[in-house]
N, C-alpha and C positions, 0 to 999 in steps of 0.2 A: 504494500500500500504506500509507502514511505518513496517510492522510486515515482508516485504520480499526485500524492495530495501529502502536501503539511497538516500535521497530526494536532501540534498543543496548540491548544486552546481552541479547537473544533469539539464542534457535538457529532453524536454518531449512535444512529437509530440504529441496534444489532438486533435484527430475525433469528430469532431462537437461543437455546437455553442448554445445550450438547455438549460435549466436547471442545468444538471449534468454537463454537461464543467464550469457552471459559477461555481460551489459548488469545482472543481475541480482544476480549476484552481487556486481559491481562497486559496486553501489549500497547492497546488503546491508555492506560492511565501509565502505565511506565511512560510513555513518551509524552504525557502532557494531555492528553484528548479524554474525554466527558461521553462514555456511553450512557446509555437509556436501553435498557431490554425490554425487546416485545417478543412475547411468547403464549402460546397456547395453554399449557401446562403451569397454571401460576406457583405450584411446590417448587418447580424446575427456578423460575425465573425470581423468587423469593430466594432459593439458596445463592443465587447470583447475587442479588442484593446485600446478602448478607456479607457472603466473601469479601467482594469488592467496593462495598459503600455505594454501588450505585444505584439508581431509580428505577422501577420498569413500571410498566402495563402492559395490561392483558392487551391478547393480540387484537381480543374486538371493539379495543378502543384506540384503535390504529391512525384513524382519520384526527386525531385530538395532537399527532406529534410532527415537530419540523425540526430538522437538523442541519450538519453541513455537508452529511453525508448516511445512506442508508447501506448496510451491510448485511447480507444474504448467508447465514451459514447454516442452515438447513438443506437435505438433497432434493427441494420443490425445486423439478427442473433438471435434472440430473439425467442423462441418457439413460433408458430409452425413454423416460415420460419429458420429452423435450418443450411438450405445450402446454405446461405449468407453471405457473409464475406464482411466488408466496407474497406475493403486494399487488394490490388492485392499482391499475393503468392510470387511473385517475388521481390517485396523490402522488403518482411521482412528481410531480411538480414542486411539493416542497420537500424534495433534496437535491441541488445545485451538483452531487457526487453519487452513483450509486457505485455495489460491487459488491459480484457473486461471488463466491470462493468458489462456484462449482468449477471444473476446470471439462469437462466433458458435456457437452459441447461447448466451445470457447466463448461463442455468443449466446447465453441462454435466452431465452423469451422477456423473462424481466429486462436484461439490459439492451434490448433491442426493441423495447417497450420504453424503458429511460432514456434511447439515445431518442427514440420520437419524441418524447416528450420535450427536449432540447437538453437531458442532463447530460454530464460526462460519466463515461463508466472506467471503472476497473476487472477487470475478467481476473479467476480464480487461479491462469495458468503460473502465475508468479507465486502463491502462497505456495502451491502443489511443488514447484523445483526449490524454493528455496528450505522447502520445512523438509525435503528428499536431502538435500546438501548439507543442509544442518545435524543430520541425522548421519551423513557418514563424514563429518567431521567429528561427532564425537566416539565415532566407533574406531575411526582409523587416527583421528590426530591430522589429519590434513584437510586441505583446503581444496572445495570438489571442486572441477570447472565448470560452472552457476553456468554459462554463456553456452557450451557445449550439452551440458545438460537441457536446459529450456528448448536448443536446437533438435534435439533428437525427441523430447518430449513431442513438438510439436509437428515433428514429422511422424508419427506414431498415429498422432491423434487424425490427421490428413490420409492420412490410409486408410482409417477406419470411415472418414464419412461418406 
């Protein structure tokens, strides 16, 4: 995220309450930025709250939040159910930033739905190689080739469509 939008002192509406919202969130206040979870599951999105001091709402009060940027980490959208989008067409408007973490297919529906809307998107292929690279740096001690990696990634994913 950090290679296409400045983080501190942004808000940043996170879809969903998993794994990846914890990873993300985590990363959102380390660097200065101000989540808000929206989640289906309020137990889910309460222990979020609690961990990280920050705010949420339920997910059916979606249309009540504006941020500087709206974050996808739920698999709504994920090959093969590619024409599902977890944010309804009509509030993308109030985020200036959206971004799916899903990395298959590169353009989900939502962000191709945000780019209509006139926002900027972020696609998920950048979290998927750098959290692969981080992950054999601390296995091997070295430093993976990020740039070679994303290359081979994305010719993988180009085969498949």
């Amino acid at each position: 995220m950090k290679e296409g939008l400045k983080i501190r002192g942004k808000h940043f509406a996170v879809i969903g309450a998993g794994g990846a919202a914890r990873g993300i969130v985590y990363g959102l206040i380390k660097e200065g930025g101000y989540p808000i979870i929206l989640n289906r599951t309020l137990s889910k999105a309460e222990a979020l709250e609690k961990e990280f001091d920050c705010p949420f709402l339920p997910f059916s009060e979606k249309e009540k939040i504006k941020a500087d940027c709206l974050i996808n980490t739920t698999s709504l959208g994920m090959s093969p159910d590619t024409e599902i989008s977890p944010f309804p067409r009509g509030l993308l408007k109030n985020f200036p930033w959206v971004m799916d973490i899903i990395y298959n297919p590169l353009k989900t529906k939502l962000l191709r739905e945000a780019e209509e809307a006139g926002c900027r998107t972020l696609y998920g292929l950048g979290m998927f190689v750098h959290q692969g690279a981080e992950q054999i740096k601390i296995w091997t001690g070295q430093e993976p080739p990020r740039a070679y990696m994303k290359k081979i990634v994305l010719a993988k994913l180009k085969e498949n469509d």
